[in-house]
N, C-alpha and C positions, 0 to 999 in steps of 0.2 A: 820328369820334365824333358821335354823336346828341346836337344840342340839347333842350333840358329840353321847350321846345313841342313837338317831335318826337318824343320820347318819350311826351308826355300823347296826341298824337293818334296813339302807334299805341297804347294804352292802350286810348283812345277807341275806336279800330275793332275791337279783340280784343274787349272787352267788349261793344260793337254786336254781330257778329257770335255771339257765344257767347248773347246774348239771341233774336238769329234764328234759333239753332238750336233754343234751347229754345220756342219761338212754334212753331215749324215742327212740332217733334214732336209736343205737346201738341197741335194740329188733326188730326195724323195720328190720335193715338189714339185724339176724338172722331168722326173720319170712320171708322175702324172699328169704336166700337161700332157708330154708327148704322147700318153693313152688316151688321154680325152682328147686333144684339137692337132695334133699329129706333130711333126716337127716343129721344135721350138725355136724361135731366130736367136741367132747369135747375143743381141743387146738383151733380151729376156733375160737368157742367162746368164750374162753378166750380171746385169740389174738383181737378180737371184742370189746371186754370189756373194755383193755388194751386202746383204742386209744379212747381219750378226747378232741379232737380236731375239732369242728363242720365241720369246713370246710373239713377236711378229710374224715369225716364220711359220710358227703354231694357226697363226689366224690366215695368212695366208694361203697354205696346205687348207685348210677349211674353205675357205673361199673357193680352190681351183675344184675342190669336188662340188659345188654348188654352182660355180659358173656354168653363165650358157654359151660363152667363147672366149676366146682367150682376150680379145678385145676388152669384154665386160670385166674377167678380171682384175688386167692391169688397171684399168680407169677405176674400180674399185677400188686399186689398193693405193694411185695415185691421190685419189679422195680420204682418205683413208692417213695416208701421212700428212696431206695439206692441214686436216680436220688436227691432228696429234700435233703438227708445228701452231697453231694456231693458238691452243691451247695452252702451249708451253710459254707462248710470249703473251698471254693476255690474264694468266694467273704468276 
């Protein structure tokens, strides 16, 4: 049987870890816009940063290698959260 301290730190290291992965992703994505559509602006990656969500980030990275600018992306994913909020408050 796991002690209560035992339990918070492997709490401790699943939540580290699930933060490392969303860090991790979130660099990827920036590092390939800036291979596809060249410097990233500032609010981008903010905006990048902002979103903690795997699976978002998952679909996002998919989008930036499908886009045909960085434009089309963001309005993509802009659409994209509208379409997801919409959804939440009408079910």
């Amino acid at each position: 049987m796991m002690t209560l301290t035992e339990k918070w730190n492997m709490e401790g290291l699943q939540q580290g870890l699930q933060q490392g992965l969303i860090k991790a992703k979130q660099e990827d994505i920036v590092k390939l816009i800036k291979v596809r559509f060249g410097n990233v602006p500032e609010n981008v990656e903010k905006f990048i940063s902002n979103i903690n969500d795997l699976e978002e980030l998952d679909k996002l990275f998919t989008k930036a290698i499908l886009a045909n600018s960085l434009e089309e992306l963001l309005k993509w994913y802009n659409n994209y959260q509208n379409n997801n909020y919409l959804q939440e408050v009408l079910w």
